[in-house]
DSSP file (Angstrom, degrees, kcal/mol; ACC not computed):
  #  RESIDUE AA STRUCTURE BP1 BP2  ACC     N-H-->O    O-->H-N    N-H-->O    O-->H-N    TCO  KAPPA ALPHA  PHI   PSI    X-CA   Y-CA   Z-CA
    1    1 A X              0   0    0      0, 0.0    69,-3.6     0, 0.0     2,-0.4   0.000 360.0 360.0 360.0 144.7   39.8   25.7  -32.2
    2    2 A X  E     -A   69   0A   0     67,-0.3     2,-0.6    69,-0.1    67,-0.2  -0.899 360.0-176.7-118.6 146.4   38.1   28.5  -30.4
    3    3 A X  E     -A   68   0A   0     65,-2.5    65,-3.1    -2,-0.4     2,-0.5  -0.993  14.6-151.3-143.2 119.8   38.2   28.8  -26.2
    4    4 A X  E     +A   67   0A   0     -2,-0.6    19,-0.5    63,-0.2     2,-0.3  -0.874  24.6 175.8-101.8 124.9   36.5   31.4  -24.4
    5    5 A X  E     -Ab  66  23A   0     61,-2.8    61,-1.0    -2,-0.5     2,-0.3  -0.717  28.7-132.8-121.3-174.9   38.2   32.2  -21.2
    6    6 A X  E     -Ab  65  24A   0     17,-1.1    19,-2.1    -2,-0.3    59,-0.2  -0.965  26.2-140.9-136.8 118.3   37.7   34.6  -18.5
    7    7 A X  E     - b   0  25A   0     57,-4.1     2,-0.6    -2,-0.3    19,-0.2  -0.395  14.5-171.2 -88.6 149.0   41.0   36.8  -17.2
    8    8 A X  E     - b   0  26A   0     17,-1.5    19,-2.5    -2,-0.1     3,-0.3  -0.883  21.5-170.8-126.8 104.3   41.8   37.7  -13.9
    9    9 A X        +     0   0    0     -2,-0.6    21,-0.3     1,-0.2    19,-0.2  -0.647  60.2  37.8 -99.4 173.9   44.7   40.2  -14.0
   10   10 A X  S    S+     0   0    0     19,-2.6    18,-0.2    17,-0.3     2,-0.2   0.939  81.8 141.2  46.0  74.6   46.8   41.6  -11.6
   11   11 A X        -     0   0    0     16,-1.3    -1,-0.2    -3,-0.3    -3,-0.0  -0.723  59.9-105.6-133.8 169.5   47.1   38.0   -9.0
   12   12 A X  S    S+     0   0    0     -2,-0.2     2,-0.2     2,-0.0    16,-0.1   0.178  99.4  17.5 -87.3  14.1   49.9   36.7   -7.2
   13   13 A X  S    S-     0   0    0     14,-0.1     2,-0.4     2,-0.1    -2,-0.2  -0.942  86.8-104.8-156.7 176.7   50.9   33.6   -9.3
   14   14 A X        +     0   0    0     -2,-0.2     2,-0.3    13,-0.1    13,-0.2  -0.892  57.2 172.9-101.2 138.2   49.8   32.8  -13.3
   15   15 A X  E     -C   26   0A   0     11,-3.0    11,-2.8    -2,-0.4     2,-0.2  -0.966  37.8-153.9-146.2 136.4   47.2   30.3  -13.0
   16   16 A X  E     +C   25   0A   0     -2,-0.3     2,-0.3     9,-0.2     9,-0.2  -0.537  25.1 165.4 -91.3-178.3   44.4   28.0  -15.0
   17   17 A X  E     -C   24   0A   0      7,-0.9     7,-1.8    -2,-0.2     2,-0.3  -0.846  38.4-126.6-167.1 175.7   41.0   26.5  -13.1
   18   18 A X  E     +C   23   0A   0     -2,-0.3     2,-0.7     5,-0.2     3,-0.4  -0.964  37.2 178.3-135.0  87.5   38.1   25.1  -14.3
   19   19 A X        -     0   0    0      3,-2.5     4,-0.0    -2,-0.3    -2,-0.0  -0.447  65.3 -14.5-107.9  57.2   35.5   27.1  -12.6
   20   20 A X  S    S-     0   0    0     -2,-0.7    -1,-0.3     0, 0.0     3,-0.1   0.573 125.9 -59.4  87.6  32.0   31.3   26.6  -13.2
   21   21 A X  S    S+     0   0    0     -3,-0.4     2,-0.4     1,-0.2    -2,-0.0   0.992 125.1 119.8  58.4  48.3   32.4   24.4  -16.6
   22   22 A X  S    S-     0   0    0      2,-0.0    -3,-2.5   -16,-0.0    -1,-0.2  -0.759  70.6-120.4-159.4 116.8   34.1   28.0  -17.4
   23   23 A X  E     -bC   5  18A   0    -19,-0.5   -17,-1.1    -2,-0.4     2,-0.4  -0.361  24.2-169.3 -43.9 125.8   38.1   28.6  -17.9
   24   24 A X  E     -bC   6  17A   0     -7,-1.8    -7,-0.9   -19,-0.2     2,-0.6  -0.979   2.7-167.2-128.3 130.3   39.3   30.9  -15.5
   25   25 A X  E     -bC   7  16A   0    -19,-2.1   -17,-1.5    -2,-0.4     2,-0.3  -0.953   7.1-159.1-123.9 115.9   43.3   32.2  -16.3
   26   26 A X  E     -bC   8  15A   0    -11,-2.8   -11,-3.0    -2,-0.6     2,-0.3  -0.768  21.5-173.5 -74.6 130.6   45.0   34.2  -13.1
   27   27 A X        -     0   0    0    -19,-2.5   -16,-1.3    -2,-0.3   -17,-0.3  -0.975  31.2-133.2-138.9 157.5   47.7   36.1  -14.8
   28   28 A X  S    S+     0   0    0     -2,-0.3   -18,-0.1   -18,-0.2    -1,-0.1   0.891  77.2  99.8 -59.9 -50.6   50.5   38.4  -13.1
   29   29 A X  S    S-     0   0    0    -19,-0.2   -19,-2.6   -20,-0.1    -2,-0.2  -0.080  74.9-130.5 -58.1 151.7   50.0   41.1  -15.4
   30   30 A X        -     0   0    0    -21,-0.3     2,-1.0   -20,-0.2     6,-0.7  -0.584  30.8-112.4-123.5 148.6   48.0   44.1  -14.4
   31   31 A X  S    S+     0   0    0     -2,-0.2     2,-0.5     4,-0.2   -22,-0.0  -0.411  76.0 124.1 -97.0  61.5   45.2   45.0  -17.2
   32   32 A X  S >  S-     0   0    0     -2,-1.0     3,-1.6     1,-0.1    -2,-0.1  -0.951  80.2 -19.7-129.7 152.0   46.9   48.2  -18.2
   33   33 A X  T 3  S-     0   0    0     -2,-0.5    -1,-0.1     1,-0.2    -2,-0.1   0.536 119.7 -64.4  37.4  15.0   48.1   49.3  -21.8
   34   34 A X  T >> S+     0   0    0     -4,-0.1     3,-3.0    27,-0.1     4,-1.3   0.087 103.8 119.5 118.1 -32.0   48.0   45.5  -22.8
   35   35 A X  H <> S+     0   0    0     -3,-1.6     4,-3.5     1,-0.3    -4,-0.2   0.681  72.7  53.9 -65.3 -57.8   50.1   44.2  -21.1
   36   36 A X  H 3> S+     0   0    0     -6,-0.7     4,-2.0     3,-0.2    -1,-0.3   0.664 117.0  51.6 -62.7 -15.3   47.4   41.5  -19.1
   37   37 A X  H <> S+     0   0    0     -3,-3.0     4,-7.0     3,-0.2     5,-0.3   0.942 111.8  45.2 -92.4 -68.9   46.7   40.7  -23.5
   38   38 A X  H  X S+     0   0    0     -4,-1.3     4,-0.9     2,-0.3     5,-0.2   0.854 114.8  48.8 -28.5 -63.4   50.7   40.2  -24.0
   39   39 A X  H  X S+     0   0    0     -4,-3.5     4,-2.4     1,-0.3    -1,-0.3   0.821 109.0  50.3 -63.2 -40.7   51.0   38.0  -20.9
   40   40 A X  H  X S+     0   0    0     -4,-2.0     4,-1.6     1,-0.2     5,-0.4   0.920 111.8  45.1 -70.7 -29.4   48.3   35.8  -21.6
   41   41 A X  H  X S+     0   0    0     -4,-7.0     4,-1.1     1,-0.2    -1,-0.2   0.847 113.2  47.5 -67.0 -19.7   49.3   35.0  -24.9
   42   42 A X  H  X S+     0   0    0     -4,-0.9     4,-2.3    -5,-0.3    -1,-0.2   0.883 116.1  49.9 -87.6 -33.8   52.9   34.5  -24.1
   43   43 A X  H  X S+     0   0    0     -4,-2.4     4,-0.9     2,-0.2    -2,-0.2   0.876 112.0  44.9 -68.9 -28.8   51.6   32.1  -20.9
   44   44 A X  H  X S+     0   0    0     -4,-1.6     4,-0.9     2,-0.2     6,-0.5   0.907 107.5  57.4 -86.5 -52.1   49.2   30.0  -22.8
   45   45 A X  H  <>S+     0   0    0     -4,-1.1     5,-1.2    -5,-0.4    -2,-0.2   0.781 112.5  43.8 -47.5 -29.7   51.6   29.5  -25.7
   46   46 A X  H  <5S+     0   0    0     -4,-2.3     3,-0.4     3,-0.2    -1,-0.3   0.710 114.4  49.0 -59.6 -32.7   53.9   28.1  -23.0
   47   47 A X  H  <5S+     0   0    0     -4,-0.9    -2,-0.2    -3,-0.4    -3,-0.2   0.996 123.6  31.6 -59.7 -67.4   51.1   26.1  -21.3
   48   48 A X  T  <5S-     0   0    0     -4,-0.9    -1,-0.2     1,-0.2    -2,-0.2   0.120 107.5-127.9 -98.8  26.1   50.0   24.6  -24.4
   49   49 A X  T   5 +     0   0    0     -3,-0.4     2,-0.3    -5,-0.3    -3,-0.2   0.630  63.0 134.8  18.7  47.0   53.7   24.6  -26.2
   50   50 A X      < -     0   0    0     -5,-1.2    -1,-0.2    -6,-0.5     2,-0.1  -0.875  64.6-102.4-113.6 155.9   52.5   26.3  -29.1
   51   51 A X    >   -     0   0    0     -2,-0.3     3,-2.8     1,-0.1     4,-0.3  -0.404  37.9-113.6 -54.6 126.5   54.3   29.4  -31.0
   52   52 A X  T 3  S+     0   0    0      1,-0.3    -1,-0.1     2,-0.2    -7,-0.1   0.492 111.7  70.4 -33.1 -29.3   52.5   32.9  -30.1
   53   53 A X  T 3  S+     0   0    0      1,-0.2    -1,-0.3     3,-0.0     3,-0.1   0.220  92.4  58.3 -68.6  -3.0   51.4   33.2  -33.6
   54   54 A X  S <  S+     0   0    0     -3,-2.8    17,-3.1     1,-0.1     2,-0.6   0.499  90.2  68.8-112.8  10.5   49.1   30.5  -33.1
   55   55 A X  E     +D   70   0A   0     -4,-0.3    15,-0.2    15,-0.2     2,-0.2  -0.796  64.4 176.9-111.9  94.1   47.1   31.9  -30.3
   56   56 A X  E     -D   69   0A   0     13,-2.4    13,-2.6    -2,-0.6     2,-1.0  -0.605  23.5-143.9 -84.6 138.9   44.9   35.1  -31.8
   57   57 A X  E     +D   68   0A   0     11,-0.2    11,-0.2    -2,-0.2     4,-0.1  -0.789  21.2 178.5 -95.7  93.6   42.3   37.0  -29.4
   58   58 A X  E     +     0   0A   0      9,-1.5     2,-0.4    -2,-1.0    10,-0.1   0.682  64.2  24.9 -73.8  -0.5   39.5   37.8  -31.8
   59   59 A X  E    S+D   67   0A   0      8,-0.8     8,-2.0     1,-0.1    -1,-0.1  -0.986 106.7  34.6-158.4 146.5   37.1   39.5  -29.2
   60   60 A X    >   +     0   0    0     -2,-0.4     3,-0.7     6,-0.2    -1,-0.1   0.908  42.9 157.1  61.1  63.9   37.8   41.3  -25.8
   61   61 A X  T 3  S+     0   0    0      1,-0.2   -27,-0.1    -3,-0.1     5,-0.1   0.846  90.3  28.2 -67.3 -43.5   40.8   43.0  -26.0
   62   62 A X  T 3  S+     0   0    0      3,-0.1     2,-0.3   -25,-0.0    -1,-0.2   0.011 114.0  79.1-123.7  49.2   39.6   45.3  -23.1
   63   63 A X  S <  S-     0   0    0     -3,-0.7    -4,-0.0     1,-0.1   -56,-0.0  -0.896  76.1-127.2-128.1 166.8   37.2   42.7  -21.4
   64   64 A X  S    S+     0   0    0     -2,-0.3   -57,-4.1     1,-0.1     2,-0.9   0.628  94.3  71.7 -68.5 -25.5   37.7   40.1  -19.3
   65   65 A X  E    S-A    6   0A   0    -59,-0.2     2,-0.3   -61,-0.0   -59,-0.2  -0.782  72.0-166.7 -99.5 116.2   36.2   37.8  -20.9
   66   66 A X  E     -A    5   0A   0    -61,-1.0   -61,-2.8    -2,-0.9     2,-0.6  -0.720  19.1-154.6-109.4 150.6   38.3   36.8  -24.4
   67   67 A X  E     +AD   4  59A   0     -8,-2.0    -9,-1.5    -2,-0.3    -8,-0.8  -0.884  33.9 179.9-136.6  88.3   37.1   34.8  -27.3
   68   68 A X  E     -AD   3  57A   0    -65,-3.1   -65,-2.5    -2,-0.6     2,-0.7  -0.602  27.9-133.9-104.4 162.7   40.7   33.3  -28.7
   69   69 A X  E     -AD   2  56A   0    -13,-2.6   -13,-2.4    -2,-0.3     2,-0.5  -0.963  14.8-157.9-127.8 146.4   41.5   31.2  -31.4
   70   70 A X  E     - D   0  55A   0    -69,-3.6     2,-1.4    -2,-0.7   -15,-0.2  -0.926  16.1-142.1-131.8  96.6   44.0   28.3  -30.7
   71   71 A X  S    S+     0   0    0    -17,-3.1     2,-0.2    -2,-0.5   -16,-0.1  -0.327  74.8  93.5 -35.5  40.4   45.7   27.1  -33.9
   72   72 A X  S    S-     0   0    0     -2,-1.4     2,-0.2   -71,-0.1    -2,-0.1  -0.722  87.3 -87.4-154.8 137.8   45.5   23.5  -32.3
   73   73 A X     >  -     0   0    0     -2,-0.2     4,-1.1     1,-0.2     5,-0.1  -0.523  38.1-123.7 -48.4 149.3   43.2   20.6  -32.2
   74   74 A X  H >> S+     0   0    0      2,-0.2     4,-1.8    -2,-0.2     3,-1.8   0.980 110.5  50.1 -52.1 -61.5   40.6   20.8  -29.6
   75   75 A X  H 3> S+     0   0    0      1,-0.3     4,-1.5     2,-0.2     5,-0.3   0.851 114.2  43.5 -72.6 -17.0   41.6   17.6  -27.9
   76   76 A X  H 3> S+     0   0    0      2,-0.2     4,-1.9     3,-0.1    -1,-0.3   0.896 119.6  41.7 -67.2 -21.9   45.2   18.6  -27.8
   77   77 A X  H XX S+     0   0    0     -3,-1.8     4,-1.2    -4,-1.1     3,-0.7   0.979 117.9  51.3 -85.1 -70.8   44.2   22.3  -26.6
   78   78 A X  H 3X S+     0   0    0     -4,-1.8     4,-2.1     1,-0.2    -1,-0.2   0.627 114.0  41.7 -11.9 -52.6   41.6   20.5  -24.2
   79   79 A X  H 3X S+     0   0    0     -4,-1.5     4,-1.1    -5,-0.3     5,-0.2   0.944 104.7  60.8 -61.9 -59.7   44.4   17.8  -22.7
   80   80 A X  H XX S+     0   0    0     -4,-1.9     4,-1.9    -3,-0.7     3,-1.6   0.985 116.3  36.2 -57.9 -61.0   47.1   20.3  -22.2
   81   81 A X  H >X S+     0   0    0     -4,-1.2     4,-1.9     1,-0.3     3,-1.5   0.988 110.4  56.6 -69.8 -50.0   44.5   22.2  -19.7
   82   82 A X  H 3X S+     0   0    0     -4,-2.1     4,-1.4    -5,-0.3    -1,-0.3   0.795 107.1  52.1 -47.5 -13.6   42.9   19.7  -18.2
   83   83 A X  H << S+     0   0    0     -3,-1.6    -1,-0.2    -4,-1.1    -2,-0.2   0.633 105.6  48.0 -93.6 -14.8   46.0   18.5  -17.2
   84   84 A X  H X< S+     0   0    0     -4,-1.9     3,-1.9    -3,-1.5    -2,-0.2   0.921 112.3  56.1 -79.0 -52.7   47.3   21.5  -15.6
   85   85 A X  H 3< S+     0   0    0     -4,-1.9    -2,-0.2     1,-0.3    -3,-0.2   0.874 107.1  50.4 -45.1 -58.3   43.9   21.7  -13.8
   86   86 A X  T 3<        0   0    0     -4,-1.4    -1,-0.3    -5,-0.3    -2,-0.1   0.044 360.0 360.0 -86.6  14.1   44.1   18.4  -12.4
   87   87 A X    <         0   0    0     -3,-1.9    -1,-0.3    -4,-0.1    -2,-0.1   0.394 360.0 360.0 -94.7 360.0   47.5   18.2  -10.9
């Protein structure tokens, strides 16, 4: 499955929202040397309790906006966030 999200680094908590029908991910990590890259992958793989080798970023390694591809069904990658969103 492929999910285009849009990062916000360097916030006070890691966070998803659903923002204009557009993913929005608050992450801890500050966008320097990778590091904002690292965290989200290691934070979504926890959200969506999949292994880090199944979440690739294939576009925007130094944008905000990232174009990943989620070894996943859609409706499971789809559920897991909507459910975080909606609690």
């Amino acid at each position: 499955m492929t999910l285009f999200v849009r990062i916000k680094p360097n916030q006070r908590l890691d966070l998803i929202e659903r923002v204009n029908n557009e993913w929005q991910i608050r992450l801890k990590a500050p966008a320097v040397d990778g590091k904002a890259n690292d965290h989200l992958l290691t934070f979504l793989s926890q959200v969506l309790n999949l292994p880090k080798a199944a979440i690739l970023i294939k576009r925007g390694h130094s944008s905000r906006m990232k174009y990943l591809e989620i070894n996943a069904t859609t409706d499971y990658v789809l559920g897991k966030l909507e459910a975080l969103v909606n609690e």
